[in-house]
C-alpha positions in Angstrom: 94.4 98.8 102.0 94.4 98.4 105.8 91.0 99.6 106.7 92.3 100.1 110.6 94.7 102.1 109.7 94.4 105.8 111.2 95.8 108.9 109.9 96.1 111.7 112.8 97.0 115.1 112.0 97.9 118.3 113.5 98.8 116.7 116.9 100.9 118.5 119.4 104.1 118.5 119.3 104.4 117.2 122.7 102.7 114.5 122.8 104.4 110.8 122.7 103.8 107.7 121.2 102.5 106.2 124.7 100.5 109.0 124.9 98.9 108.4 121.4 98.3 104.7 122.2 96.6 105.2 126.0 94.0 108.1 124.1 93.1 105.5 121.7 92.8 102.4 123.8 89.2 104.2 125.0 88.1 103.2 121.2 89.4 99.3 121.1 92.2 97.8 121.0 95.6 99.2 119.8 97.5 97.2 117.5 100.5 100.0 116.9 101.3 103.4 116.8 103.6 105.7 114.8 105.0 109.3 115.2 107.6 110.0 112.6 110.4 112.0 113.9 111.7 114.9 111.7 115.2 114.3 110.7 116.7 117.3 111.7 116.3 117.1 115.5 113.7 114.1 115.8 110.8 115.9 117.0 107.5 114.8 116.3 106.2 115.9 112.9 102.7 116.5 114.6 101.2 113.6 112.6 101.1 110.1 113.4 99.2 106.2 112.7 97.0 104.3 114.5 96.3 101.0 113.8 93.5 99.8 115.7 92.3 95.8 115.7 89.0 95.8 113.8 87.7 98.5 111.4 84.8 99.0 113.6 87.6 99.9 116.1 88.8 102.4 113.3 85.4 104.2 112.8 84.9 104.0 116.7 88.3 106.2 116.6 87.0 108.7 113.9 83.8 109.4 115.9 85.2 109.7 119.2 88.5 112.2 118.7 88.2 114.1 114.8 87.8 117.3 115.9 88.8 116.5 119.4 91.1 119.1 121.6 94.3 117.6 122.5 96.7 119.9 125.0 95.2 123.0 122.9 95.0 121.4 119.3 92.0 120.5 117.4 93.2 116.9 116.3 92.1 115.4 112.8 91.4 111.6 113.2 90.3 109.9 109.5 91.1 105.9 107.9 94.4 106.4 106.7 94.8 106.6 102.4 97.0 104.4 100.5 100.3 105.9 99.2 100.8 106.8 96.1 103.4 107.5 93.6 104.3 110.5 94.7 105.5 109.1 97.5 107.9 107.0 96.2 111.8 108.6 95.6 113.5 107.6 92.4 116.6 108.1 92.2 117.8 111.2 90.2 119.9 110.2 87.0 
């Protein structure tokens, strides 16, 4: 498991990738970001991935913005959890 990987959730709906990546520069350095689109007009799901360089950049993350207000929403910011099974699509017979 990548332990600098960052889940954030409930983000707002507004807010862009560049956004996400200048807000958690403050905590270290930025190795990516991620806001997956929804496929139906590409909006932002109001979730998204940090990957920060160092786990101590990760837990640096978590304590400065969980709970933080963002443009009116109280983000959650926790390591990100492996995928699991129910993740994966098989394909129907």
């Amino acid at each position: 498991m990548n332990e600098s990987l960052l889940y954030v959730g409930n983000l707002p709906y507004s807010i862009e990738k560049d956004d996400l990546e200048a807000m958690f520069l403050n905590a270290g350095n930025v190795l990516s970001t991620a806001l997956p689109p929804r496929q139906s007009d590409g909006r932002s799901m109001g979730f998204g991935f940090v990957e920060m360089a160092s786990h101590q950049d990760a837990i640096k993350a978590v304590e400065m913005f969980n709970n933080k207000d963002i443009r009116e929403r109280k983000i959650s910011v926790n390591l990100a959890r492996p995928r699991t099974a129910s993740f994966i699509k098989h394909p129907t017979e």
